[in-house]
C-alpha positions as CSV (number, residue, x, y, z in Angstrom):
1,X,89.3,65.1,112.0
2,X,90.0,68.7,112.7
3,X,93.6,70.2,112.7
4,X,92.7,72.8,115.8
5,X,90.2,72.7,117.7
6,X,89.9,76.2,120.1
7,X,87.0,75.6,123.0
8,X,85.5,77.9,125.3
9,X,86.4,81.2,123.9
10,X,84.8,84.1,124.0
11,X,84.2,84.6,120.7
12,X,83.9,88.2,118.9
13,X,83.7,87.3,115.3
14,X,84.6,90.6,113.5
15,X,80.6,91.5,112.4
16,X,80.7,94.1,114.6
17,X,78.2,91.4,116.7
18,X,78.1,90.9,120.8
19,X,80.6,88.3,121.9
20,X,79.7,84.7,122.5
21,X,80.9,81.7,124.5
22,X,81.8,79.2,121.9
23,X,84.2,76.6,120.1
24,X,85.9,76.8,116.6
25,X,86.9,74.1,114.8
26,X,90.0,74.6,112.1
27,X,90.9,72.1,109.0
28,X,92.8,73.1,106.0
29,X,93.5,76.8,106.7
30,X,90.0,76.9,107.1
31,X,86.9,77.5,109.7
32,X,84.7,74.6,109.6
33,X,82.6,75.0,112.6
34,X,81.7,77.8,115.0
35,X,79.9,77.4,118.2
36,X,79.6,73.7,120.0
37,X,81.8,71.7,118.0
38,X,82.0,67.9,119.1
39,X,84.8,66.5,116.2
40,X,88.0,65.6,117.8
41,X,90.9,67.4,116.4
42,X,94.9,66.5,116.4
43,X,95.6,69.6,118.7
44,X,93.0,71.2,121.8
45,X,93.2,74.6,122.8
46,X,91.1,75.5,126.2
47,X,91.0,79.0,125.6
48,X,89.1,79.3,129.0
49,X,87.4,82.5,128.2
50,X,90.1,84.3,126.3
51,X,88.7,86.7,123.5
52,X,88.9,84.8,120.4
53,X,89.0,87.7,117.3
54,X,89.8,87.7,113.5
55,X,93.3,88.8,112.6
56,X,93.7,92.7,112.8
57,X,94.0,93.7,108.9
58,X,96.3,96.5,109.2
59,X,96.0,98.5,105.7
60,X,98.7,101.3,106.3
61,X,102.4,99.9,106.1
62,X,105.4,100.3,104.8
63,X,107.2,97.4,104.1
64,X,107.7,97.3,100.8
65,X,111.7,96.9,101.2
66,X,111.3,94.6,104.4
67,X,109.2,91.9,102.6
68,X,112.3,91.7,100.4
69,X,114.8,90.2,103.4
70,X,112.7,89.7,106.2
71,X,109.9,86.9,106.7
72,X,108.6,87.7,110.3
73,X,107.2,91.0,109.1
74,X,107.9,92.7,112.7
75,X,106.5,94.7,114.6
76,X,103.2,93.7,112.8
77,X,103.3,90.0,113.4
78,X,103.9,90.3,117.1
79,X,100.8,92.6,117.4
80,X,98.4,90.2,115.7
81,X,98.3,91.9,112.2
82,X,97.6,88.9,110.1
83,X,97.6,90.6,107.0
84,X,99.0,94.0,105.7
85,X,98.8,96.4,103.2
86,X,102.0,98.0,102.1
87,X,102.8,100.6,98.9
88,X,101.1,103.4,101.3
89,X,101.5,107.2,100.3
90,X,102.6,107.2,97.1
91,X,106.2,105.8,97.7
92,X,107.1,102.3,96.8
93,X,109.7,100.0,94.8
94,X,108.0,99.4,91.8
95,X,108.2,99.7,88.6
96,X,111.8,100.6,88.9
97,X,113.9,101.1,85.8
98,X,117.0,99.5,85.6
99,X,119.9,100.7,88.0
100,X,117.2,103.3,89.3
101,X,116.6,102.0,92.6
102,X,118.5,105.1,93.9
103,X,115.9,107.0,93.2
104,X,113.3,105.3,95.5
105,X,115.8,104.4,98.2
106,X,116.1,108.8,98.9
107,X,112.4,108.6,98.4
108,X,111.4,106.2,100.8
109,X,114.0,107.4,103.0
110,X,112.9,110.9,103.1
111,X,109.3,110.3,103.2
112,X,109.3,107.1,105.3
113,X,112.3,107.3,108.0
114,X,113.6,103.9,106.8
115,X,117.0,103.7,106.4
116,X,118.8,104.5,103.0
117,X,121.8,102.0,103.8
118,X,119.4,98.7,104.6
119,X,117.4,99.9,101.9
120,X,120.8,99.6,99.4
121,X,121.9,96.2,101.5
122,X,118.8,94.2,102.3
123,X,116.7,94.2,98.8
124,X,117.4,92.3,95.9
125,X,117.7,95.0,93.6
126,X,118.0,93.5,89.9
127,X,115.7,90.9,90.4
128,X,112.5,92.9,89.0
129,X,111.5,95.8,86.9
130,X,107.6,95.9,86.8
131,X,105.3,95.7,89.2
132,X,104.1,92.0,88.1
133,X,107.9,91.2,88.2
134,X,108.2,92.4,91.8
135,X,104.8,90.8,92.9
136,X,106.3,87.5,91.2
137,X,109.8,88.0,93.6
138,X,107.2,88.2,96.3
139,X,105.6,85.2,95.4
140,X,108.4,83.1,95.9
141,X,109.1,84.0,99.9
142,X,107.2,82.9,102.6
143,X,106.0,85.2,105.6
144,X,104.7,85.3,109.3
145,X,101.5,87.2,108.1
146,X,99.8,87.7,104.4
147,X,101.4,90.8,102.2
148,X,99.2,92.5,99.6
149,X,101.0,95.6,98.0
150,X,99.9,98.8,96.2
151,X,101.3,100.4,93.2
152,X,102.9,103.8,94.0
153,X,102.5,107.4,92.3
154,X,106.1,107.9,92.7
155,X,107.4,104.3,91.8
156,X,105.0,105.2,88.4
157,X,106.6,108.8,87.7
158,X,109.8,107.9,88.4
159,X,109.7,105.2,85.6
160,X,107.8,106.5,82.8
161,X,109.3,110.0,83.2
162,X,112.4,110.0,84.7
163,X,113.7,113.2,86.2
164,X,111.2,115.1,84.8
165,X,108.0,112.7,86.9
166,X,110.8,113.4,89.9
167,X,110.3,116.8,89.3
168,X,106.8,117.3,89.3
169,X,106.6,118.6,85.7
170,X,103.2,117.9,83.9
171,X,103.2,114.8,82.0
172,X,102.2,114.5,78.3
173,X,99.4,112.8,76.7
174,X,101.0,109.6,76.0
175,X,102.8,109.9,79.8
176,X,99.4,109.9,80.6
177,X,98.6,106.6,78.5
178,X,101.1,104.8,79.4
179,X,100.8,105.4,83.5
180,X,97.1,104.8,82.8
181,X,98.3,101.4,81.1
182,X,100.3,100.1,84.1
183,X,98.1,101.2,86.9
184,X,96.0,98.4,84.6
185,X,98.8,96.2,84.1
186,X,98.8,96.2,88.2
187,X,95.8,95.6,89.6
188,X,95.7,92.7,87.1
189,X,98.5,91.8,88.4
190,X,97.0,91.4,92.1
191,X,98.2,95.1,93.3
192,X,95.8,95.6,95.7
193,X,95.1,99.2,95.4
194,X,97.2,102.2,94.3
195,X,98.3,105.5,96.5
196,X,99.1,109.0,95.8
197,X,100.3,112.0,98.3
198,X,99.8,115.2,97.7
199,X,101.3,116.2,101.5
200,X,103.7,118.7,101.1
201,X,105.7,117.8,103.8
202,X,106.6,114.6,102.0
203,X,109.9,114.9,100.5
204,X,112.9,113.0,99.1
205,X,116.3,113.1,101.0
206,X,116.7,116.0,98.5
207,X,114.1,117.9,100.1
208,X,111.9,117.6,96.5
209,X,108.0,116.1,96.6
210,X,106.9,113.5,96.3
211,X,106.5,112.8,92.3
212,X,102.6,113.2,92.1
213,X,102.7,115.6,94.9
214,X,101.1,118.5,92.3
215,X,99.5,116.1,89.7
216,X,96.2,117.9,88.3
217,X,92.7,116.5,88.3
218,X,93.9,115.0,84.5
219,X,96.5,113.4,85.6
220,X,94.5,111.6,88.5
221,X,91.5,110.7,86.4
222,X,93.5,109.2,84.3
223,X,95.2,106.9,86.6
224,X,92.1,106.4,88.1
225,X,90.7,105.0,84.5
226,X,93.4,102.7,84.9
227,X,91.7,100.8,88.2
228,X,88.0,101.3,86.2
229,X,89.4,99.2,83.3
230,X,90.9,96.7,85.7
231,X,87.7,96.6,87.6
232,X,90.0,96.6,91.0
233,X,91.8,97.7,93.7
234,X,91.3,100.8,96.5
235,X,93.0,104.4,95.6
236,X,94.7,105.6,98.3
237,X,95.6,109.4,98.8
238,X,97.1,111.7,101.5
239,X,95.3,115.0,100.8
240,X,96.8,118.0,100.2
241,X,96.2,119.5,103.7
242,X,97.9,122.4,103.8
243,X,94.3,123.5,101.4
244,X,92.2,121.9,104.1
245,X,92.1,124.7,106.6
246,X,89.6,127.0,104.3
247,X,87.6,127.4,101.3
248,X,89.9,124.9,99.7
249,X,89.0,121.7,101.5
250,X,86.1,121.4,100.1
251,X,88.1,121.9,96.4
252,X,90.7,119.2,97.8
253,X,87.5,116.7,98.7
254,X,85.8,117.1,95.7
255,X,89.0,116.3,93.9
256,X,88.6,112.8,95.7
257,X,85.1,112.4,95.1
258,X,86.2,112.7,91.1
259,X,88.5,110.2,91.4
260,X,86.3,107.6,92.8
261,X,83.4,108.1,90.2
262,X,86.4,107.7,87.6
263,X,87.4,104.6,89.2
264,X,84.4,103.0,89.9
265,X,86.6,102.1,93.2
266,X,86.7,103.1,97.0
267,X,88.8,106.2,98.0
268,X,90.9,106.1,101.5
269,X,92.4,109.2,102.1
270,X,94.0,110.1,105.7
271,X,91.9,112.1,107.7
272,X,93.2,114.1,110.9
273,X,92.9,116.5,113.3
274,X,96.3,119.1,113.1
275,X,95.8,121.9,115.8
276,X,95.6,124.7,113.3
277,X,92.4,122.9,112.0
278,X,90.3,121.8,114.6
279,X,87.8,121.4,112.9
280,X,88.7,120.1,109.4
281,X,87.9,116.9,110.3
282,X,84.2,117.5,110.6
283,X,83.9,118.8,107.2
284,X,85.7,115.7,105.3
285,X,83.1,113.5,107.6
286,X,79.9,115.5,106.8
287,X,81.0,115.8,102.8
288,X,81.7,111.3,102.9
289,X,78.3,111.2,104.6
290,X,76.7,113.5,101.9
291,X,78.5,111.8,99.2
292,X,78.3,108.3,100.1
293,X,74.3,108.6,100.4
294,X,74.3,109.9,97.3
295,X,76.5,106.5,96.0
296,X,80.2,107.9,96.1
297,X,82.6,105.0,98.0
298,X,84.4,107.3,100.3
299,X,86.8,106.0,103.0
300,X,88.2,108.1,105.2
301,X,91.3,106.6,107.3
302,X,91.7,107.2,110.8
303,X,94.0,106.6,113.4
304,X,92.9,105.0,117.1
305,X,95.4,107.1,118.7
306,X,97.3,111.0,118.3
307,X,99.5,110.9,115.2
308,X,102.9,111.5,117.2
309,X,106.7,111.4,116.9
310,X,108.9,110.4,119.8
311,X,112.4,111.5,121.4
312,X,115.2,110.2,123.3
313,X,119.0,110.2,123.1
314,X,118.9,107.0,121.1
315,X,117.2,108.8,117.7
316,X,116.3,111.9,116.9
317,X,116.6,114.9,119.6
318,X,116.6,118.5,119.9
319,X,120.2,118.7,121.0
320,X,121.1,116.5,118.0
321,X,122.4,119.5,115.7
322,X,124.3,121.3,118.4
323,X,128.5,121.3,117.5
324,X,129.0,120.0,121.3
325,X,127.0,117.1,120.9
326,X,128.3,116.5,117.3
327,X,131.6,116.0,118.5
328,X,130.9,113.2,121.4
329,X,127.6,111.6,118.6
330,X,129.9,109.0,118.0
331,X,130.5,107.7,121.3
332,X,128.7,104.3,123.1
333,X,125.6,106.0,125.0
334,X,127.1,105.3,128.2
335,X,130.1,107.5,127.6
336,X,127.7,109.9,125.8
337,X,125.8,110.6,129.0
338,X,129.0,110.4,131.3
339,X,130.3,113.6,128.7
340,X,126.6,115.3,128.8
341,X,126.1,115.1,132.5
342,X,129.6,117.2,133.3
343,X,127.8,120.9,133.6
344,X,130.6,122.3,131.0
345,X,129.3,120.1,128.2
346,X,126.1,120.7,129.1
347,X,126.1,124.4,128.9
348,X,128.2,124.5,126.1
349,X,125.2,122.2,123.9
350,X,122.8,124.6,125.6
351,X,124.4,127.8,123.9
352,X,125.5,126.2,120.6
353,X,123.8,127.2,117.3
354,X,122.7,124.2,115.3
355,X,124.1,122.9,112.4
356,X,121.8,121.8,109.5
357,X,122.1,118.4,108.2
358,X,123.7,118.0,104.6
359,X,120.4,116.7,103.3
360,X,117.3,118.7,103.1
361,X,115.1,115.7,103.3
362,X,117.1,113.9,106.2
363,X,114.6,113.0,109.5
364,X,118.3,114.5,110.8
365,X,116.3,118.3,110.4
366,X,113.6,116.6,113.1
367,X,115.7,118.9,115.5
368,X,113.6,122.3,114.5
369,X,110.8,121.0,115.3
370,X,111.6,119.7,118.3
371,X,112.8,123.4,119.3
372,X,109.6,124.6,118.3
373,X,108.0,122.4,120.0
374,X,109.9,120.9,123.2
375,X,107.3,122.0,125.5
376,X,104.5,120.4,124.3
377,X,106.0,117.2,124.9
378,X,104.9,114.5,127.2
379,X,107.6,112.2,129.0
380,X,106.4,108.1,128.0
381,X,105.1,106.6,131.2
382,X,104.7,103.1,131.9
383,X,102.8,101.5,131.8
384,X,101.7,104.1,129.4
385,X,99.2,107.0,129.3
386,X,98.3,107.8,125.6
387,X,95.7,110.7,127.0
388,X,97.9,112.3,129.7
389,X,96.5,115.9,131.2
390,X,97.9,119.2,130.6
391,X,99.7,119.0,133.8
392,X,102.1,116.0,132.5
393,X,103.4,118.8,129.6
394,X,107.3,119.6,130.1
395,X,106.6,123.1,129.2
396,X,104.3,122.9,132.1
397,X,106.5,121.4,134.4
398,X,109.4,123.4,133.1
399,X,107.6,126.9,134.0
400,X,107.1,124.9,137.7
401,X,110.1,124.8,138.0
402,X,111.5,128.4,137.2
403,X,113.9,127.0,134.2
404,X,113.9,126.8,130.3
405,X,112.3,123.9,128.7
406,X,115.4,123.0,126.4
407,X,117.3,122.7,130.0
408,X,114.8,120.6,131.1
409,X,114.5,118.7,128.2
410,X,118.4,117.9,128.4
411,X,118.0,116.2,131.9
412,X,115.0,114.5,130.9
413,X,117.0,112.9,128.3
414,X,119.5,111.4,130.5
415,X,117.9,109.7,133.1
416,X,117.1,106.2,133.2
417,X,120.6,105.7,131.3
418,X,119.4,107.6,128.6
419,X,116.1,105.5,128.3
420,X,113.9,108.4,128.8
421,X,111.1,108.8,126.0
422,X,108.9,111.6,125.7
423,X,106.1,112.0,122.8
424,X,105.0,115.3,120.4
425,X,101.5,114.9,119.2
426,X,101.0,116.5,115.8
427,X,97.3,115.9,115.3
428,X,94.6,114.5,117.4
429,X,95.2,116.0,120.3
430,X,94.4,119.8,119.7
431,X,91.8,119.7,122.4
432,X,94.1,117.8,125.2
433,X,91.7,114.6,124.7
434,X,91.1,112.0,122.2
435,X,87.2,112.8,121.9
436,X,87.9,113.6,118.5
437,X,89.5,110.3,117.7
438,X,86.7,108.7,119.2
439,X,84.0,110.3,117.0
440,X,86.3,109.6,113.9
441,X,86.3,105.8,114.8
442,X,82.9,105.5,115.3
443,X,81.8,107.5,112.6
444,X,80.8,104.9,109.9
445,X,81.8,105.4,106.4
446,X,85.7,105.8,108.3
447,X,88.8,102.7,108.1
448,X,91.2,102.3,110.7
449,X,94.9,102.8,110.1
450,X,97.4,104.8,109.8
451,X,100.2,102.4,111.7
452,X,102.3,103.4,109.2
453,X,104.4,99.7,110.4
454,X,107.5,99.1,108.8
455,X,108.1,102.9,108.6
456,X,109.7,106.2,110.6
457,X,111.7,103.5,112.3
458,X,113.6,106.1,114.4
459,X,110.6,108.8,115.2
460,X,107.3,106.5,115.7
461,X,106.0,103.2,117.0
462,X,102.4,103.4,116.0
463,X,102.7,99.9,114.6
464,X,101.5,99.2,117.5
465,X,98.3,100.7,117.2
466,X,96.1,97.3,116.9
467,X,97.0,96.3,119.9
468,X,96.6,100.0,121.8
469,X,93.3,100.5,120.2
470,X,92.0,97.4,122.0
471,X,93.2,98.3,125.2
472,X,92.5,101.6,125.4
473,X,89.1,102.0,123.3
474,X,87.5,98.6,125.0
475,X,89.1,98.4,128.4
476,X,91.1,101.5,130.1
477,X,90.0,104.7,128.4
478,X,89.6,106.6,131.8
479,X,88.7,110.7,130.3
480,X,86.0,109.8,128.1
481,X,83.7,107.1,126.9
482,X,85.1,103.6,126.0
483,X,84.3,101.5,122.8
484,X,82.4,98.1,122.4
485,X,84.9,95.6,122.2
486,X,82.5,94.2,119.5
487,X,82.9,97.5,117.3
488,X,87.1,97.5,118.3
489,X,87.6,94.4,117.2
490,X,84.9,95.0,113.6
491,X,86.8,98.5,113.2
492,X,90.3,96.7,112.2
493,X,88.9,93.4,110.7
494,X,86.1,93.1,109.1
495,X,86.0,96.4,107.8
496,X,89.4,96.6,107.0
497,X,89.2,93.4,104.9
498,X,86.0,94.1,103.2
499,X,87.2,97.4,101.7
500,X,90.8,95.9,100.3
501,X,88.3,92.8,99.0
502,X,89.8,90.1,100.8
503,X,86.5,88.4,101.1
504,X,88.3,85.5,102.5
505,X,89.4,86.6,105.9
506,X,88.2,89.6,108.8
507,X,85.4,87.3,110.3
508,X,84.9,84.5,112.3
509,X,82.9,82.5,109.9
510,X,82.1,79.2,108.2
511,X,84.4,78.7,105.6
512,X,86.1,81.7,106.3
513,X,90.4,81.8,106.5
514,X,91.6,80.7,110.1
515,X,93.4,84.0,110.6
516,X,92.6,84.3,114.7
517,X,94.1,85.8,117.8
518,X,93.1,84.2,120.7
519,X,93.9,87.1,123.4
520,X,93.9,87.2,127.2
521,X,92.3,90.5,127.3
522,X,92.1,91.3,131.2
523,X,96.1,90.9,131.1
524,X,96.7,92.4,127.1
525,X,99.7,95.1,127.4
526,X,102.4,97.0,126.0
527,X,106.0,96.3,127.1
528,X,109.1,99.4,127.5
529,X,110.7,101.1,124.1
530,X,113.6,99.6,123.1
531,X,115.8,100.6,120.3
532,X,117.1,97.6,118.4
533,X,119.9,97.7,115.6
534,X,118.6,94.5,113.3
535,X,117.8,96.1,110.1
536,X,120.2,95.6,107.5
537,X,123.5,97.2,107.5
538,X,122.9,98.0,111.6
539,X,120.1,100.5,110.9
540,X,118.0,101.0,114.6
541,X,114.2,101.1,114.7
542,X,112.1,101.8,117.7
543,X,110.5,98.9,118.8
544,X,107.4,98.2,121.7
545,X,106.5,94.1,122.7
546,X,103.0,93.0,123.6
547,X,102.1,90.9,125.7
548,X,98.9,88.8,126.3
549,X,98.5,87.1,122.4
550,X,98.1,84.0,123.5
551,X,98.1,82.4,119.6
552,X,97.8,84.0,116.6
553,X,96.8,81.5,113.6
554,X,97.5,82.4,109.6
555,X,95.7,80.1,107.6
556,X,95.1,77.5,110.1
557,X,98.9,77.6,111.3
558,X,99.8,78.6,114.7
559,X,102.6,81.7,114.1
560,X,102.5,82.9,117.4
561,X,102.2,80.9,120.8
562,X,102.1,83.2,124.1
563,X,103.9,86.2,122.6
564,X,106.5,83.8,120.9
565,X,107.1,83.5,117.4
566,X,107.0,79.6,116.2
567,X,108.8,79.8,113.3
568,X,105.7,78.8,110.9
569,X,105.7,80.4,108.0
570,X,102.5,80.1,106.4
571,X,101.8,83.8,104.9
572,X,101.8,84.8,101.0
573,X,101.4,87.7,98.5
574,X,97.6,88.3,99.5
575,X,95.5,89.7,96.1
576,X,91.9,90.9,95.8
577,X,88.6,88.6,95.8
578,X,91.3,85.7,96.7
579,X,89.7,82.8,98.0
């Protein structure tokens, strides 16, 4: 007898094949049968035509320090991730020397927008030093979704140098051997890959880079021999893209291309489109296209939708800074905006000078950019429109109306009780479409991410992002051309799972995992913002529902039932080539 049968779905099996009417029959956390299936089973579902899909395999996260205290793995679990990747951009928990978590906590926080005091509160720091140790503390807990995890630059630095890895100095020969050692050490382990960034703009709470941030080719190759001898795992790197714009991108690329030759592994590496280079984009795809012909394993990770930050009066705003506001910050909202809306208050926040946060490193200094930037922001609509016009700009609207954009900004901010939202997009958008974006995604040598879920709690919600790309690449894309749903749903499942090596999961197949989302599509959508204060120690995140998942299944187990969690608990540590 079956444990699930699911009959009548409209089935698009992660291949990247056309959708088909069918049945799938689940026993043991496993598929058994796929098309007319006749056994009876203890529990019937009639999906009636719903889309039945894989799990989405979301391979750029950041809960390294949530997995630690939280088992629903939100907002991921609620958006049909079934399994993530976490340890992302070179910043992670372990190895961790003894009484050093501080280190990593302004690390994380800095780079990553996660709270430093949930951070301090909600892990169970003593309770592992290696990166074996840590997997082992993982091992014991029980999640909504599967976890694997990635061994970080940083983490690396930080422990076998100390404050001189912090500092970026140039490690010595046996540094060298004995990073080279653990990178081994973990993807024995089960780390599923290890990541590097070599962005500038991350920094520590200190305002210092990321350790690894200037590591030379030897330094690299070196860890990379560390993943050859292990024979597994994917390197992940954020490229140094401040040297993207010129004759240096090609430098920075080739860098990459080293690395996986040394590895013998894939290389993901973000790929973007910032406004001042256009066009960068193309070059990284036509060198991976070169390259990969010519047997290089070459990944470049994309994201489905403009890499963004967000404002409103509940985070991070341009007014945030100003002495005014600093003296009314601590009041309930509802006062706040009573104090804001007399025209006294507001003029004075208007005229004040701002004043910088302690911390050089703090998301706090978001403010500048916002004043740089306030009228190039688009006010969230909903339902929402992640491709508005020109038009939609506040600077636009601001010049309309004869006033300044900061003044307009201010007002903004205040309606709707202070629920106002309005987005900045930092990259994929320098052309005021997403054409771009779609020639990334379709471009085939490239892996959707770049969620970054779990992460910048307070400034994004592109965790999200699974469930956006479906709706707006396969159904309501409206300024350009849409996507198969066939290739949408392959882009963050099968393909996703392939590269990581989870060979068990990211199709619909016979003798496959029974990670599924069985999804009324026509009716899939995205709910209103909210700001929620649930992480440890009352830290706020930015949060955005969905609505239309109709079950999500880990291993056979029904987590999700019409956008509810249902308590079952049947993810684990997920490792490479597990079956």
């Amino acid at each position: 007898m079956l444990d699930t049968r699911i009959e009548a779905a409209t089935i698009v099996d992660g291949t990247g094949a056309p959708p088909r009417t069918g049945d799938v029959g689940i026993r043991d956390g496993r598929i058994v049968a796929v098309g007319q299936v006749e056994e009876t089973a203890r529990e019937t579902l009639d999906a009636d035509g719903a889309l039945l899909a894989p799990g989405w395999v979301d391979v750029h996260t950041h809960y390294d320090g949530q997995v630690t205290w939280d088992d629903t793995i939100d907002p991921s679990a609620s958006h049909g991730v079934t399994t993530v990747v976490t340890g992302n951009c070179g910043v992670g928990f372990a190895p961790v020397p003894p009484d050093g978590h501080r280190d990593l906590i302004e690390l994380m926080e800095g780079v990553e927008d996660i709270p430093g005091t949930a951070l301090y509160e909600g892990m169970p720091w003593g309770e592992w030093e290696t990166f074996p140790e840590y997997l082992s503390l993982l091992d014991q807990r029980a999640f909504a979704l599967d976890v694997g995890t990635q061994l970080s630059h940083g983490a690396l630095r930080n422990y076998v140098m100390g404050a001189r890895g912090r500092a970026n100095e140039a490690p010595t020969r046996d540094d060298l051997a004995r990073m080279r050692d653990l990178v081994e050490e973990a993807m024995r382990a089960g780390a599923v890959g290890f990541s590097s960034s070599r962005l500038l703009g991350h920094r520590s709470m200190s305002g210092v880079p990321v350790p690894g941030t200037f590591a030379d080719e030897d330094e690299l190759l070196a860890l990379a021999a560390g993943m050859a001898r292990a024979g597994s795992g994917v390197f992940e790197i954020i490229p140094m893209v401040e040297r993207m714009g010129g004759e240096q991108c090609e430098t920075e690329l080739e860098l990459i291309r080293k690395i996986g030759l040394e590895s013998g592994r894939p290389v993901t590496f973000t790929t973007a489109q910032p406004p001042p280079m256009k066009d960068m984009w193309k070059r990284v795809l036509a060198f991976t296209t070169e390259h990969n012909a010519a047997g290089a394993n070459l990944r470049p990770q994309v994201a489905s939708r403009p890499v963004s930050i967000i404002t409103s009066l509940k985070t991070y705003h341009l007014f945030m800074r100003r002495k005014t506001y600093l003296e009314i910050e601590h009041l309930p909202l509802p006062e706040r905006i009573r104090e804001m809306r007399k025209p006294e208050v507001k003029a004075a926040i208007l005229s004040d000078p701002d004043v910088p946060p302690d911390q050089a490193g703090s998301m706090a200094n978001a403010y500048m950019l916002f004043k740089m930037a306030a009228g190039m922001m688009f006010p969230i609509t909903q339902p929402m429109d992640y491709e508005p016009e020109e038009h939609q700009r506040l600077g636009v609207r601001a010049e309309q109306e004869g006033r300044p954009v900061d003044d307009l900004l201010y007002d903004f901010l205040l309606e709707n009780d202070g629920g106002n939202f309005a987005v900045l997009f930092l990259a994929n958008y320098a052309e005021g479409n997403m054409d771009a974006i779609h020639t990334m995604l379709t471009d085939p040598h490239t892996i959707s991410g770049l969620s970054d879920a779990g992460a910048h709690v307070s400034f994004i919600f592109d965790a999200v992002a699974p469930t956006y790309q479906l709706i707006h690449w396969a159904r309501d894309r409206k300024r350009g051309p849409k996507l198969p749903l066939e290739f949408v749903v392959h882009k963050q499942t099968g393909n996703n799972a392939e590269l990581y090596g989870f060979t068990d999961r990211g199709t619909i197949e016979v003798g496959k995992r029974a990670d599924l989302n069985l999804i009324d599509f026509e009716n899939l959508g995205l709910g209103e913002l909210e700001v929620r204060h649930d992480l440890p120690a009352g830290g706020c995140r930015i949060l955005q529902p969905a609505n239309g998942y109709l079950a999500t299944f880990v291993n056979g187990v029904r987590t999700r039932a019409d956008d509810v969690d249902t308590g079952a608990r049947p993810g684990r540590v997920v490792r490479p080539g597990q079956a």
